[in-house]
Every structure is written in structure tokens, then in C-alpha cells.
Backbone bond lengths (Angstrom), bond angles and torsions (degrees), N, CA, C in turn:
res aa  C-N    CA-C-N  psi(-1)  N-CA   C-N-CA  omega(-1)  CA-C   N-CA-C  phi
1 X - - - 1.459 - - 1.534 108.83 -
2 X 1.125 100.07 154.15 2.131 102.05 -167.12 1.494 84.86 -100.11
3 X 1.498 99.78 142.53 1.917 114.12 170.38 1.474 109.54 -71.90
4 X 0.899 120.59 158.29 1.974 135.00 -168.02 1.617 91.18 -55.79
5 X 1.348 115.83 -44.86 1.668 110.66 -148.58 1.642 97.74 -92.47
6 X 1.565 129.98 -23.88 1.337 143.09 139.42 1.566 111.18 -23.22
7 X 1.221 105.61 -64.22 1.625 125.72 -175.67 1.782 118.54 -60.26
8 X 1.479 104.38 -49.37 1.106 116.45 150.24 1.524 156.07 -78.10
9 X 1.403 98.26 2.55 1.615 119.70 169.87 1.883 92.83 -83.95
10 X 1.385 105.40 -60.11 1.088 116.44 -155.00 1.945 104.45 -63.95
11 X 1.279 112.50 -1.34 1.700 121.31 179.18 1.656 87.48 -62.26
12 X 1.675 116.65 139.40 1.288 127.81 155.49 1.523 124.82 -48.40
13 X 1.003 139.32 164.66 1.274 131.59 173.72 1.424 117.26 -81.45
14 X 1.486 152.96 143.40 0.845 159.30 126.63 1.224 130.75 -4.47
15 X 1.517 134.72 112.49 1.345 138.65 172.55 1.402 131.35 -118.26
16 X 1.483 135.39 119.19 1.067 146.55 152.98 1.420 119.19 6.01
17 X 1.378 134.77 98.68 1.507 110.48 -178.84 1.197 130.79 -78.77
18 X 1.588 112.70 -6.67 1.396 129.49 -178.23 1.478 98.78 -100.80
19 X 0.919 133.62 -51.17 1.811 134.56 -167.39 1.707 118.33 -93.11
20 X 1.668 96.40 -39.46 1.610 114.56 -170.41 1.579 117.87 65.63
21 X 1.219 114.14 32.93 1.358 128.98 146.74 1.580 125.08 -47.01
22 X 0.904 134.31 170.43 1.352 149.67 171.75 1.708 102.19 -87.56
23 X 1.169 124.86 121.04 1.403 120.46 -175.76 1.577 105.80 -108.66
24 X 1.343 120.26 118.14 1.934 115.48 165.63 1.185 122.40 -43.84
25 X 0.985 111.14 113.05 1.670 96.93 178.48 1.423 109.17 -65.39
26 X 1.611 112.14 161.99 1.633 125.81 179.73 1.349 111.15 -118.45
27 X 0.727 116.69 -173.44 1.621 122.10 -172.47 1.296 88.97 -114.97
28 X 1.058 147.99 -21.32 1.924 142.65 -175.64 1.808 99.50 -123.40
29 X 0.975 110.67 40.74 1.799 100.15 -168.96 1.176 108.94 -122.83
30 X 1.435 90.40 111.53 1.960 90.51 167.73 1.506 112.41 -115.86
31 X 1.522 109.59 -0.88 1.559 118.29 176.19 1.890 108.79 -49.37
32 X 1.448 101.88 179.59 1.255 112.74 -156.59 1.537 87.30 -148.18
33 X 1.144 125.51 2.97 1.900 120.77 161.86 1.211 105.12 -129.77
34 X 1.840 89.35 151.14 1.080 101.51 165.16 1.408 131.06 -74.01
35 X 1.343 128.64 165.43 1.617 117.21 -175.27 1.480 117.67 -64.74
36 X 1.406 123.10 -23.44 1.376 110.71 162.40 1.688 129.44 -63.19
37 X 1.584 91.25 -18.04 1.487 94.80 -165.54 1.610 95.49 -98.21
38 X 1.335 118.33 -22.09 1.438 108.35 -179.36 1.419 122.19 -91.88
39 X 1.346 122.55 -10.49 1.161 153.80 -168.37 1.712 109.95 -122.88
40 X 1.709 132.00 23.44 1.567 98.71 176.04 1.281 131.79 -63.93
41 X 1.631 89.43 170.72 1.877 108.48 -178.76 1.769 86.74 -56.03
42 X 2.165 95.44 147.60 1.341 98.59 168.06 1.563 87.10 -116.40
């Protein structure tokens, strides 16, 4: 059986649904943009 943190290395990385960037994960994040895309320049 694979250990939790095994299981969770091995999660894909996260992508942008508007841009398809690579998104950082957060410790409080359940968003689905990246900060440029959730945040643009005004």
C-alpha cells in the first residue's frame, strides 16, 4: 500500500483554467486560477 505523502507527491500539478499555467499550490486553495488570471493588471 503507498503512504498518504507517496500518494500526494505523486498528485499532478495544477493548472490554470483560463491560461493553463502551472498553479502554486496554497495551503487555503481551492481556486482554479492562477494569480495573474484572478488578479489582472488594471
Amino acid at each position: 500500500m503507498m503512504s498518504i505523502v507517496e500518494f500526494f507527491r505523486n498528485l499532478p500539478k495544477k493548472h490554470c483554467s483560463s491560461c493553463g499555467n502551472v498553479i502554486q499550490e496554497k495551503a487555503d486553495c481551492y481556486g482554479n486560477l492562477c494569480d495573474d488570471c484572478d488578479h489582472p493588471a488594471r
